[in-house]
TORMAR-357989 format. One line per field, with one value per residue: residue number from 1; residue in one letter; x, y, z of N, C-alpha, C in turn. Coordinates in steps of 0.2 Angstrom, whole numbers, plus 5000, padded with zeros to 4 digits. Example, Ala and Ser with C-alpha at 12.3 -4.5 7.8 and 13.67 -1.06 7.14 Angstrom:
<pts>
pos (1, 2)
code (A, S)
n.u (5066, 5064)
n.v (4972, 4989)
n.w (5039, 5035)
ca.u (5062, 5068)
ca.v (4978, 4995)
ca.w (5039, 5036)
c.u (5066, 5064)
c.v (4984, 5000)
c.w (5039, 5039)
</pts>
This chain:
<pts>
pos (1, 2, 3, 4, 5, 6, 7, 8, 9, 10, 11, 12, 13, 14, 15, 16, 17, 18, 19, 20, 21, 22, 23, 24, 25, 26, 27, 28, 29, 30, 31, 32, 33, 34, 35, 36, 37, 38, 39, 40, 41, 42, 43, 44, 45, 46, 47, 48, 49, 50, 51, 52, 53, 54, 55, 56, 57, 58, 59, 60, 61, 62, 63, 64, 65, 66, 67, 68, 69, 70, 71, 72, 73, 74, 75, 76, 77, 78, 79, 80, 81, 82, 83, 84, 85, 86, 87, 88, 89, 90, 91, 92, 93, 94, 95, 96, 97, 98, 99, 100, 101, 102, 103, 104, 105, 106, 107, 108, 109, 110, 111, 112, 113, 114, 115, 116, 117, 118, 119, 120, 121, 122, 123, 124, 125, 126, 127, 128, 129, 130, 131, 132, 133, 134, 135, 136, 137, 138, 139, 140, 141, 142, 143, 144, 145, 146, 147, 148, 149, 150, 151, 152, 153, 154, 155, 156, 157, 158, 159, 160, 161, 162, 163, 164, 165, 166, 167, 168, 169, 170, 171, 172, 173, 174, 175, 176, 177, 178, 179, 180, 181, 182, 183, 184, 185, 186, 187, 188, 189, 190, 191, 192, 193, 194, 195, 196, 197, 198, 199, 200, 201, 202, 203, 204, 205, 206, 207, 208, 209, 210, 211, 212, 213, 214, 215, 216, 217, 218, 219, 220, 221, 222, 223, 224, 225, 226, 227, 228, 229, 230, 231, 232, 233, 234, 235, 236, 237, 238, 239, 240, 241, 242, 243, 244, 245, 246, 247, 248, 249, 250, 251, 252, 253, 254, 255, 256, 257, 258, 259, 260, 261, 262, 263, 264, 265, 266, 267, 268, 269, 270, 271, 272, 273, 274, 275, 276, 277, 278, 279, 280, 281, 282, 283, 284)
code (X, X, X, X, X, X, X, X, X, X, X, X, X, X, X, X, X, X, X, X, X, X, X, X, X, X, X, X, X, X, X, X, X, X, X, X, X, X, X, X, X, X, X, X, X, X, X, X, X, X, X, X, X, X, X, X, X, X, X, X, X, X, X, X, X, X, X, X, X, X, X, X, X, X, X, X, X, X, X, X, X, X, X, X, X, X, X, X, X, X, X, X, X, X, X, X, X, X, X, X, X, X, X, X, X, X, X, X, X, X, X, X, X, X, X, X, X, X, X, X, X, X, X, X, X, X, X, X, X, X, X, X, X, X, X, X, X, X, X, X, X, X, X, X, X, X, X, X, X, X, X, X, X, X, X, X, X, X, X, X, X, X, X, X, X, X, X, X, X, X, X, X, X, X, X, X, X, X, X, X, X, X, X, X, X, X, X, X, X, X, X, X, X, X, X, X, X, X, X, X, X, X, X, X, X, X, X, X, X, X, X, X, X, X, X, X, X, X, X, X, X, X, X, X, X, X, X, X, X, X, X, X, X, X, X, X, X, X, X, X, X, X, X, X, X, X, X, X, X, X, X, X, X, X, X, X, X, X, X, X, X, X, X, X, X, X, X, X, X, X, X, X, X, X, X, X, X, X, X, X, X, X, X, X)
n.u (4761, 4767, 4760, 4766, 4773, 4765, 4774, 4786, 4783, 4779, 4793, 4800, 4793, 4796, 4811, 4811, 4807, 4815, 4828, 4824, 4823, 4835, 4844, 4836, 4840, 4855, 4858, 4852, 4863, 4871, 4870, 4869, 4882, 4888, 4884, 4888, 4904, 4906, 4902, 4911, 4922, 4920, 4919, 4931, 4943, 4943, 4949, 4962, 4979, 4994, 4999, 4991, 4998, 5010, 5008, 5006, 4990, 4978, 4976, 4958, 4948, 4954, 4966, 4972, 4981, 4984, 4987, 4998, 5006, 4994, 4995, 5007, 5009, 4999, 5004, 5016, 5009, 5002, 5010, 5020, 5011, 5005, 5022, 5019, 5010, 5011, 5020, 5015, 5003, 5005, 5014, 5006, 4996, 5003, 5004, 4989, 4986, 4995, 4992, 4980, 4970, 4968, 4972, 4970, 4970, 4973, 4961, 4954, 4960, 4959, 4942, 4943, 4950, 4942, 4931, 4938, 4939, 4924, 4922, 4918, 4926, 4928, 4928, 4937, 4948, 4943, 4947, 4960, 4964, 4961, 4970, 4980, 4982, 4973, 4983, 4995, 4990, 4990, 4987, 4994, 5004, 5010, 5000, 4988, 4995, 4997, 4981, 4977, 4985, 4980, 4966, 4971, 4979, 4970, 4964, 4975, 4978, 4968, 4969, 4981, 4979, 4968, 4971, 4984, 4978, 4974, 4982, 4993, 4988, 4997, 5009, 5013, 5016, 5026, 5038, 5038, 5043, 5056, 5062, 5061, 5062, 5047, 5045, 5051, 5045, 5031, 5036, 5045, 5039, 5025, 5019, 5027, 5019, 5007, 5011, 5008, 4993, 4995, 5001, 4990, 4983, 4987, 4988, 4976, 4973, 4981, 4973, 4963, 4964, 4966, 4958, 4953, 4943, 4938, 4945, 4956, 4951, 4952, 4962, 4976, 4973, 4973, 4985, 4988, 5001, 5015, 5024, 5033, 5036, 5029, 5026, 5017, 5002, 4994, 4994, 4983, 4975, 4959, 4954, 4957, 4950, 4937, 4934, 4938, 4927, 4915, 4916, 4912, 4918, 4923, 4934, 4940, 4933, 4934, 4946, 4944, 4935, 4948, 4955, 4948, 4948, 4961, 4964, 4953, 4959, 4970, 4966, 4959, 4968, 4977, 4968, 4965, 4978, 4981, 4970, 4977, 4988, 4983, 4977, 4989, 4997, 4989, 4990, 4981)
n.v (4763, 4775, 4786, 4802, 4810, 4822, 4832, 4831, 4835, 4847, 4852, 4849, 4858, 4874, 4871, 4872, 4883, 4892, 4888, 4892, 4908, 4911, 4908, 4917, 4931, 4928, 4929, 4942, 4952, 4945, 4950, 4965, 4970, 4965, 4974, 4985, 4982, 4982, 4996, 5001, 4997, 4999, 5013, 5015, 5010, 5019, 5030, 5026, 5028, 5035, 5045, 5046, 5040, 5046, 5058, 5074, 5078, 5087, 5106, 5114, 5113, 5111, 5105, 5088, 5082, 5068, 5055, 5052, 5059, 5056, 5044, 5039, 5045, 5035, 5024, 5027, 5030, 5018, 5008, 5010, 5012, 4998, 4991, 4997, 4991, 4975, 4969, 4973, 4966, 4954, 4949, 4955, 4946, 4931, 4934, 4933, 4921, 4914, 4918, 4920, 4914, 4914, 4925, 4940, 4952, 4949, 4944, 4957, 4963, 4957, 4960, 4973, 4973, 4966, 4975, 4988, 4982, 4982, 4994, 5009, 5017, 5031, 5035, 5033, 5041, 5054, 5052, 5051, 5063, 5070, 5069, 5072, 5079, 5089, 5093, 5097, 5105, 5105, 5095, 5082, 5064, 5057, 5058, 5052, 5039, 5034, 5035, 5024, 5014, 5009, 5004, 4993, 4985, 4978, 4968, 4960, 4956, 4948, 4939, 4930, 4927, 4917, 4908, 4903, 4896, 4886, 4875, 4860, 4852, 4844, 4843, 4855, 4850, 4841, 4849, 4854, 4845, 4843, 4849, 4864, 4880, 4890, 4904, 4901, 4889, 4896, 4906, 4901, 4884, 4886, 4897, 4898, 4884, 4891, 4902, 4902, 4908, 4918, 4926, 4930, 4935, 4948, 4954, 4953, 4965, 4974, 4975, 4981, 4994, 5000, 5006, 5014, 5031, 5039, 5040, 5047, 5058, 5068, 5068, 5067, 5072, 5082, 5083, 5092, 5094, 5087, 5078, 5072, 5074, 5067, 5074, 5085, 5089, 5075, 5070, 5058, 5040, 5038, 5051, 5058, 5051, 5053, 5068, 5071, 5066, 5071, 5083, 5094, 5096, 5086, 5081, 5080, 5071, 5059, 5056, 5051, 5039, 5032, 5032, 5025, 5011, 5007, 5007, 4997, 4986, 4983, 4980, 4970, 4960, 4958, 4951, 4940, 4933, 4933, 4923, 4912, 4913, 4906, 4895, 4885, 4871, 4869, 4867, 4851)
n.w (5051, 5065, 5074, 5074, 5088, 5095, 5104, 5096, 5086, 5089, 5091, 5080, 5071, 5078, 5075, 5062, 5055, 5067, 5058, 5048, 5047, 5056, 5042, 5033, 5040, 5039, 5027, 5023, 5030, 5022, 5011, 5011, 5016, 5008, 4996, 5002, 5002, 4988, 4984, 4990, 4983, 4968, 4968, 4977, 4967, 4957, 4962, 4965, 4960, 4958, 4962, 4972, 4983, 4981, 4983, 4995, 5006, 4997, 4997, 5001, 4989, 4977, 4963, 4960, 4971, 4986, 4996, 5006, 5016, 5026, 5024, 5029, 5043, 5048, 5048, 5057, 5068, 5070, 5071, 5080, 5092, 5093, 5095, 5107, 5114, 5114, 5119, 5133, 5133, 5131, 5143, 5152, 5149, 5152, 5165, 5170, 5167, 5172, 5186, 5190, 5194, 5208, 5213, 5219, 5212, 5199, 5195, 5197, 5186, 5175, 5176, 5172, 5161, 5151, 5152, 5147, 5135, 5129, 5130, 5124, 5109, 5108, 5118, 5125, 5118, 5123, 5135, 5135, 5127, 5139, 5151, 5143, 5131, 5135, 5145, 5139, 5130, 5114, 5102, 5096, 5087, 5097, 5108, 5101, 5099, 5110, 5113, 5102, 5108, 5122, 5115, 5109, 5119, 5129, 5120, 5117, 5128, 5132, 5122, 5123, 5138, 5136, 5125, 5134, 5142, 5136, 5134, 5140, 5158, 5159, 5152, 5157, 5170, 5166, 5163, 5175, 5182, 5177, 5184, 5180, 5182, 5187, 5181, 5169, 5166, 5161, 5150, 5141, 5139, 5141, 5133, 5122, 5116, 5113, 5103, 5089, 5093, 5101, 5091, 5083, 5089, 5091, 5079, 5076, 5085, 5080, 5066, 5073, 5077, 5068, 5060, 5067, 5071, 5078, 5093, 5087, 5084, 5094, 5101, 5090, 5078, 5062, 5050, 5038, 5030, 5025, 5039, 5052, 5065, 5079, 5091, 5086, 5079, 5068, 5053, 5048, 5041, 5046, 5050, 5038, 5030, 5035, 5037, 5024, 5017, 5022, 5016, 5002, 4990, 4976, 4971, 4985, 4991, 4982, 4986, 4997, 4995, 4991, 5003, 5009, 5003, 5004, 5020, 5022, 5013, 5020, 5032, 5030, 5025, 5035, 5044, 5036, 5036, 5050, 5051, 5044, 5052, 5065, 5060, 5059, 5070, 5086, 5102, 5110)
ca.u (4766, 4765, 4758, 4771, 4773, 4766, 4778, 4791, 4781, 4779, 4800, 4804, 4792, 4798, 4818, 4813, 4805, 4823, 4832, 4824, 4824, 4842, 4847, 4833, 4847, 4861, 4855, 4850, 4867, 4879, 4868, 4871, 4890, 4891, 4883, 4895, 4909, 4902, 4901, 4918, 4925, 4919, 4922, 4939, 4947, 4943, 4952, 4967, 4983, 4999, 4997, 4987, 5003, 5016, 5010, 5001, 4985, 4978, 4970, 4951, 4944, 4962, 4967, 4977, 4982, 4985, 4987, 5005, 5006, 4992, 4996, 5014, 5005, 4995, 5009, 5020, 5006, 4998, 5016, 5023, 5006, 5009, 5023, 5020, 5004, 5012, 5025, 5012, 4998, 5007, 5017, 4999, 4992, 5004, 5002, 4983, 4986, 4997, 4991, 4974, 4963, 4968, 4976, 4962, 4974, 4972, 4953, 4949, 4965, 4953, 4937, 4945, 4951, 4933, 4928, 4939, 4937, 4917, 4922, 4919, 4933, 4928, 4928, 4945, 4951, 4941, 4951, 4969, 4962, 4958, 4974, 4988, 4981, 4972, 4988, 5000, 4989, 4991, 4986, 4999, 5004, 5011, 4991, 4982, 4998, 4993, 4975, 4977, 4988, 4974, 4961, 4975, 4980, 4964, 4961, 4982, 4978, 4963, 4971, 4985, 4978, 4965, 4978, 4987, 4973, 4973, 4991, 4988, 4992, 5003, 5014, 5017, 5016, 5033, 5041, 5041, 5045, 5062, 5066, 5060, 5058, 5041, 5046, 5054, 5038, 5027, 5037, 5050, 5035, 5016, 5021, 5029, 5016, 5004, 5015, 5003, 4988, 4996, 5002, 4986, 4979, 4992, 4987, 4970, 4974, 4982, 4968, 4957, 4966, 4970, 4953, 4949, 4944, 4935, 4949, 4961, 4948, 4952, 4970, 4979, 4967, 4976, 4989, 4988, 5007, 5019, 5028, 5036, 5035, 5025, 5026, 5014, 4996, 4999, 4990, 4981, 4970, 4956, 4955, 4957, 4943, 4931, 4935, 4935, 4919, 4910, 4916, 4909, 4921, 4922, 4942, 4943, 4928, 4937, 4953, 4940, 4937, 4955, 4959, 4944, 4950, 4970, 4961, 4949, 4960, 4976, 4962, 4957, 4976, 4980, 4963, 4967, 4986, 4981, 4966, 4984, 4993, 4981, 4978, 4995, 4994, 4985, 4989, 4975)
ca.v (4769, 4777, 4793, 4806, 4813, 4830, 4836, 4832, 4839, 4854, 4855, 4850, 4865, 4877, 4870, 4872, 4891, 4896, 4888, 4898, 4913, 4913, 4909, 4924, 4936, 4928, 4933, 4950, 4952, 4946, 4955, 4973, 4969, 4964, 4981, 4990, 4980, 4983, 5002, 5002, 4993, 5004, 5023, 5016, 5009, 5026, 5035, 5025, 5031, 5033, 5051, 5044, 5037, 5051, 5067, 5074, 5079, 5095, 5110, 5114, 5115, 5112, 5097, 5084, 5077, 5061, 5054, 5052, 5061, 5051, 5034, 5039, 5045, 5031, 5017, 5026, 5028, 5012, 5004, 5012, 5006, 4986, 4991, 4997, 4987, 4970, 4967, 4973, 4964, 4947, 4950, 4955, 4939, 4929, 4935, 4932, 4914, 4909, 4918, 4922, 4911, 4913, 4932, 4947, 4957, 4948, 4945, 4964, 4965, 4956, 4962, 4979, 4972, 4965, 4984, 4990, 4978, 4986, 5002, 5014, 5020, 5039, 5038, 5032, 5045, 5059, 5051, 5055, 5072, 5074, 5067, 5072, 5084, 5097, 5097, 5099, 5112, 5102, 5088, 5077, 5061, 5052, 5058, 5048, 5034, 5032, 5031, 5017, 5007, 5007, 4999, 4987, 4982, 4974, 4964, 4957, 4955, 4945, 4932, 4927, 4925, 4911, 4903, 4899, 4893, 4879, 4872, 4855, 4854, 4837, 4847, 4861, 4846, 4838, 4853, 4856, 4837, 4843, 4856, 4872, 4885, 4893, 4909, 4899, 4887, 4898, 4906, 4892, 4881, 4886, 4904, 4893, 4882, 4893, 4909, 4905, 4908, 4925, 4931, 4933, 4942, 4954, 4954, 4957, 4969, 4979, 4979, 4983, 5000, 5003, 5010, 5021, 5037, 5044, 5042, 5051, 5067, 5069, 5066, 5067, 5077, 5081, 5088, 5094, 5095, 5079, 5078, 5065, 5076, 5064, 5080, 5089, 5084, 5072, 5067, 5049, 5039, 5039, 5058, 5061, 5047, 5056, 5074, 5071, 5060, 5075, 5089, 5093, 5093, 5081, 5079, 5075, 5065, 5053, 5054, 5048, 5033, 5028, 5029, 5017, 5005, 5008, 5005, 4990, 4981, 4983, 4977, 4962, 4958, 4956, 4948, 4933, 4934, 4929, 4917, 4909, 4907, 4902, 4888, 4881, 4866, 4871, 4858, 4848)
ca.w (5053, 5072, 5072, 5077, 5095, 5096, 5105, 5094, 5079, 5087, 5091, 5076, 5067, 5078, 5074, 5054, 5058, 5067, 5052, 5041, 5052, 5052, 5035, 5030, 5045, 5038, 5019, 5023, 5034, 5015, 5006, 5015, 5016, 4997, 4995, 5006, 4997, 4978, 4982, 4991, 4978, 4964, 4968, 4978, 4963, 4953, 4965, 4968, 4957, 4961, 4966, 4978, 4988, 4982, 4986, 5001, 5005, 4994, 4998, 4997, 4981, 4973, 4959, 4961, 4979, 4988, 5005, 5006, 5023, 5030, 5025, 5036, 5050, 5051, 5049, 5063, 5076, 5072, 5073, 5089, 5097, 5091, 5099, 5116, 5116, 5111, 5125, 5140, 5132, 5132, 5147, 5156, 5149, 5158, 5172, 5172, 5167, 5179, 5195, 5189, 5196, 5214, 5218, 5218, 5207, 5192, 5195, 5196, 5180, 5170, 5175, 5171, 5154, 5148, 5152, 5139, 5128, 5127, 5128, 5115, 5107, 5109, 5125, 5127, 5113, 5124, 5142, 5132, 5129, 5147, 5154, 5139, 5126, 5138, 5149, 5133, 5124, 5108, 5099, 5095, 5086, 5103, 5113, 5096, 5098, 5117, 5114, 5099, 5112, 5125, 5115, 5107, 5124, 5130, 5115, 5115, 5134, 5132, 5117, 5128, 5144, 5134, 5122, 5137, 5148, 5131, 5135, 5143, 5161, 5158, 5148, 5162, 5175, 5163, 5163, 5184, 5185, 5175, 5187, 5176, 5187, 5186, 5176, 5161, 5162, 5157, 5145, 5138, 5135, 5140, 5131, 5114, 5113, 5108, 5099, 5085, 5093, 5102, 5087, 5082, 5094, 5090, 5073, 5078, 5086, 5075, 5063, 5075, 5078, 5060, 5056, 5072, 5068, 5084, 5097, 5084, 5082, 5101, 5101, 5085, 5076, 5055, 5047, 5031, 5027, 5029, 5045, 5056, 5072, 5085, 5095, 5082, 5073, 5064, 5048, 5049, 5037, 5047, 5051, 5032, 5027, 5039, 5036, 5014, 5014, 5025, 5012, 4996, 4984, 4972, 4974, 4991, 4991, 4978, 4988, 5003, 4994, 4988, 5008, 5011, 5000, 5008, 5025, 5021, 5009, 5026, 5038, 5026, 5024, 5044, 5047, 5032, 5041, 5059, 5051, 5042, 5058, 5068, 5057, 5063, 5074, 5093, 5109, 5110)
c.u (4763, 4764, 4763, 4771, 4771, 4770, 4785, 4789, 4781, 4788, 4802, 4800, 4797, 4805, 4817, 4810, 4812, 4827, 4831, 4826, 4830, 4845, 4844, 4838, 4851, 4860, 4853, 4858, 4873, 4876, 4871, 4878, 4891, 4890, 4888, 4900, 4910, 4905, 4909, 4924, 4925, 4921, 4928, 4945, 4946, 4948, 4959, 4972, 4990, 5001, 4994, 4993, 5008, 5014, 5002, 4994, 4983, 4972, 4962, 4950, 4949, 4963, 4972, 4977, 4982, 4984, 4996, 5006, 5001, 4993, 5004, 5012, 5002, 4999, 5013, 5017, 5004, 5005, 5018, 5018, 5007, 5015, 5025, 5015, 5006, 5019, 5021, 5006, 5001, 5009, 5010, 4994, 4995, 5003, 4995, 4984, 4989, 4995, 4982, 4969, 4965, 4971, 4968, 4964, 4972, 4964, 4950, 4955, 4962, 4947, 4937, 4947, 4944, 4930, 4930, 4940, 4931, 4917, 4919, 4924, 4933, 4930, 4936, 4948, 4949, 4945, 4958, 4969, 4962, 4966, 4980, 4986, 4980, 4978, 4994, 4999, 4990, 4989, 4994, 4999, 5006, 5001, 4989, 4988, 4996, 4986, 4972, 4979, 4982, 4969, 4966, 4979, 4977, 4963, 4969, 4982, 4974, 4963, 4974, 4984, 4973, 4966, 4981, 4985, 4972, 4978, 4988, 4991, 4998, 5008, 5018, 5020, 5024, 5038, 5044, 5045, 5055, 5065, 5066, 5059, 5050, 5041, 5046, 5046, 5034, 5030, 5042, 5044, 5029, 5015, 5022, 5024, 5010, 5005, 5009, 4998, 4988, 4997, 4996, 4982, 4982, 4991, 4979, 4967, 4975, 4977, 4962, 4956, 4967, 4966, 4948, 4950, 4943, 4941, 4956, 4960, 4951, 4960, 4975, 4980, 4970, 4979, 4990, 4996, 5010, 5024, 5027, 5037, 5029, 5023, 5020, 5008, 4998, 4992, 4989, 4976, 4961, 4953, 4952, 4951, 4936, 4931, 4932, 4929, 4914, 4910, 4915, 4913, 4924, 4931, 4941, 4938, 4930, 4943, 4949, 4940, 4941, 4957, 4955, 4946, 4954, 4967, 4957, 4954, 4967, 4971, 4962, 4962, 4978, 4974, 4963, 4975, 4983, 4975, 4973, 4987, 4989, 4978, 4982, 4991, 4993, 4988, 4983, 4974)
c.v (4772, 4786, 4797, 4810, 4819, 4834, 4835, 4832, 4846, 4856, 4855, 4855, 4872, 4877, 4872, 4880, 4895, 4893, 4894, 4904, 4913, 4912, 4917, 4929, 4934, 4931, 4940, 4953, 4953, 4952, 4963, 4971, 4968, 4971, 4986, 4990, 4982, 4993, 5004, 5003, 4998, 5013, 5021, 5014, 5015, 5029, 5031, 5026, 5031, 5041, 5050, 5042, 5041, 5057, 5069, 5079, 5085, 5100, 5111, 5117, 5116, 5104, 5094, 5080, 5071, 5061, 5051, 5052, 5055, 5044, 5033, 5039, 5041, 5026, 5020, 5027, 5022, 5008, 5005, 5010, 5000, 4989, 4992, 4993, 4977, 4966, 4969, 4969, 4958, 4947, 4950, 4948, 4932, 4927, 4933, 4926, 4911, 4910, 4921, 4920, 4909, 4921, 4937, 4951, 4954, 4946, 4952, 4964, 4964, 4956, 4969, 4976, 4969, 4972, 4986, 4989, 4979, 4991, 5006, 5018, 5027, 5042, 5035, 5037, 5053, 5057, 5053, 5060, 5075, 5076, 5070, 5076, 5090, 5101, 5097, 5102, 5111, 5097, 5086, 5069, 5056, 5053, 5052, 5040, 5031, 5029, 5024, 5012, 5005, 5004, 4993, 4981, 4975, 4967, 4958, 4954, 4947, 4938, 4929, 4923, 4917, 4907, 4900, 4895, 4882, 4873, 4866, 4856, 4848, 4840, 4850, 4857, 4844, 4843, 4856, 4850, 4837, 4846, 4864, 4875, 4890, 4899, 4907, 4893, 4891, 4903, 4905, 4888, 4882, 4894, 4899, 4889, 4882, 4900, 4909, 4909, 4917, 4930, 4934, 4936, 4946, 4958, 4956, 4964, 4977, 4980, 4981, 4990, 5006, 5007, 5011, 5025, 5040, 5046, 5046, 5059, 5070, 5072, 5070, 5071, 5076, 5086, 5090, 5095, 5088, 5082, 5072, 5066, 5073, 5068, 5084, 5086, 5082, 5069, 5059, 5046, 5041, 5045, 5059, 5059, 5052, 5063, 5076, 5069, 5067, 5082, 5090, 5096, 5087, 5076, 5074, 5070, 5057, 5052, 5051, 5041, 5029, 5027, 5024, 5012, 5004, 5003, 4996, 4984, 4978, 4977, 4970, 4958, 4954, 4950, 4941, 4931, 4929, 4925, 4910, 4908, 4906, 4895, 4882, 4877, 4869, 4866, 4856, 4848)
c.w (5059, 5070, 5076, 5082, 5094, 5099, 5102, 5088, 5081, 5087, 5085, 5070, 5069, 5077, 5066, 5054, 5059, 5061, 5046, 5043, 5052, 5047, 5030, 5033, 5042, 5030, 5018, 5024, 5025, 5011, 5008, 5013, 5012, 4995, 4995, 5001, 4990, 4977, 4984, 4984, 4970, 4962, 4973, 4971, 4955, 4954, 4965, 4958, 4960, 4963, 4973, 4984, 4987, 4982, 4990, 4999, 5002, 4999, 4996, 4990, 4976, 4968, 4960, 4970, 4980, 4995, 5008, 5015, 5026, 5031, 5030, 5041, 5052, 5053, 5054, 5069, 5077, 5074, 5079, 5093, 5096, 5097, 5105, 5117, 5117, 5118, 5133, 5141, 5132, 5141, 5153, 5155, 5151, 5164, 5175, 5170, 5172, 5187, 5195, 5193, 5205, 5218, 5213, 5212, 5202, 5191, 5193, 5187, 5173, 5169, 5170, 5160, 5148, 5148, 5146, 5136, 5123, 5126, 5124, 5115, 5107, 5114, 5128, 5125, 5120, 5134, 5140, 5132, 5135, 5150, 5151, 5136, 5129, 5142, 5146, 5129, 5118, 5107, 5096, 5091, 5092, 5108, 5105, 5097, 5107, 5117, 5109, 5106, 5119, 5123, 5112, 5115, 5127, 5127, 5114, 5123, 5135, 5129, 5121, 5133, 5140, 5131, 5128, 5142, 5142, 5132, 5140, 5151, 5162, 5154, 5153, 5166, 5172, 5165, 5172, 5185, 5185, 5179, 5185, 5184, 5184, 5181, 5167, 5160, 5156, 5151, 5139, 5135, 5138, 5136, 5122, 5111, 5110, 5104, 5094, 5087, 5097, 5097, 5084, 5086, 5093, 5084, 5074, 5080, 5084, 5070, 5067, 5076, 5071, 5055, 5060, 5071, 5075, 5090, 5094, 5082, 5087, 5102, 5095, 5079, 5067, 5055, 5040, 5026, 5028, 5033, 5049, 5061, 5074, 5089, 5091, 5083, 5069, 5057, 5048, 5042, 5040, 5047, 5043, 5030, 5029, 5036, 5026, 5013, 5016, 5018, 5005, 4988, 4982, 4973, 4979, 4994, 4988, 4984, 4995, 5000, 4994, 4997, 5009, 5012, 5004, 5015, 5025, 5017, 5017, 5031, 5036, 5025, 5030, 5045, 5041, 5037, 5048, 5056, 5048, 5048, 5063, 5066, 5059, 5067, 5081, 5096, 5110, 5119)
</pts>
């Protein structure tokens, strides 16, 4: 038997070193996250009732309460952003697919979109404030639905534009051959044939907004009564999670968990959802 190359004993030590090395990272990593999950999981499903969803937030140091109010506020700003975020973030990604890779404009469009993409969401939340809260003297649910659609935009911008870069180009090539005019191409069929892979970007999106709290301190701030004025503060989950988890009553400590759960099980729901339709078949 030949005696084995040293240089491909030492790679193959160092290649069995990084295996373990990341199995021990990846094992530390479930472990912590089992943690989180376990302790989630435990003082959320204490708290959760059906108080919990019919009646709004209580005063301090008072019995009873729910999140009623918040879990509204939160569905009509997180929706109204999907909404305005979802027709400029396709529409914008588009754009950068078809004239991307030769006009300046969509070069800086997507340098500028990778920016926001890193951002921190504080500092978006504390740019709305500048721009719409300071010069409206109120917080508001439309200022916390603004600075949602800003970081949701990026991330619906960002799917699109790479889904459609997948589309083959013998497909589009077929499609000129027929006479399409260039508009209907790309959104007749190099738009259609990846819908799956956009709708989750949209779907990404959305939980990725669903459970910011920092751009909603800034903006949107809480309301302790239920109200459907956009115009007003508006009560949110995030807000409420953050504000009851900090405070030392035992109540709204509990009612901090139950939105947790609300929150986390919403995010895990969307984020199974867009793994499901992106499943669907892809153009190769």
């Amino acid at each position: 038997m030949t005696a084995m190359n040293p240089v491909y004993r030492k790679r193959l030590h160092v290649h069995r070193i990084g295996i373990v090395l990341s199995v021990i990272s990846m094992s530390i990593g479930l472990l912590a996250l089992a943690w989180i999950l376990w302790t989630l999981l435990v003082n959320g499903f204490g708290a959760l009732s059906l108080h919990l969803f019919t009646a709004d937030t209580p005063a301090p140091n008072s019995v009873g309460g729910g999140l009623r109010n918040a879990i509204i506020g939160s569905i009509m700003m997180v929706g109204l952003s999907t909404a305005i975020s979802t027709p400029i973030g396709i529409l914008a990604g588009i754009y950068l697919a078809e004239y991307g890779d030769k006009n300046w404009f969509a070069q800086v469009t997507r340098f500028v979109t990778d920016i926001m993409l890193s951002a921190p969401s504080i500092v978006i939340g504390l740019f709305v404030y500048a721009i719409y809260v300071a010069n409206a003297k109120h917080f508001s649910g439309y200022a916390g639905t603004i600075a949602l659609s800003l970081i949701a935009v990026p991330v619906v911008v960002r799917t699109t534009d790479n889904m459609l870069r997948l589309v083959p180009n013998n497909l589009l090539e077929a499609a000129f051959a027929l006479g399409a005019p260039r508009w209907k191409v790309a959104t007749m069929v190099r738009l259609r044939a990846v819908k799956a892979g956009v709708i989750t970007g949209v779907l990404l999106a959305l939980a990725r907004i669903s459970g910011e709290t920092a751009p909603l301190l800034f903006t949107a701030l809480n309301n302790q009564f239920f109200s459907t004025d956009m115009n007003a503060p508006l009560a949110n989950l995030p807000v409420v999670i953050y504000q009851f988890a900090m405070s030392p009553y035992d109540d709204w400590r509990a009612l901090a968990w139950g939105g947790a759960l609300i929150v986390t099980f919403s995010v895990l729901f969307l984020n199974i959802l867009s793994r499901t339709v992106f499943s669907q078949k892809t153009p190769n």
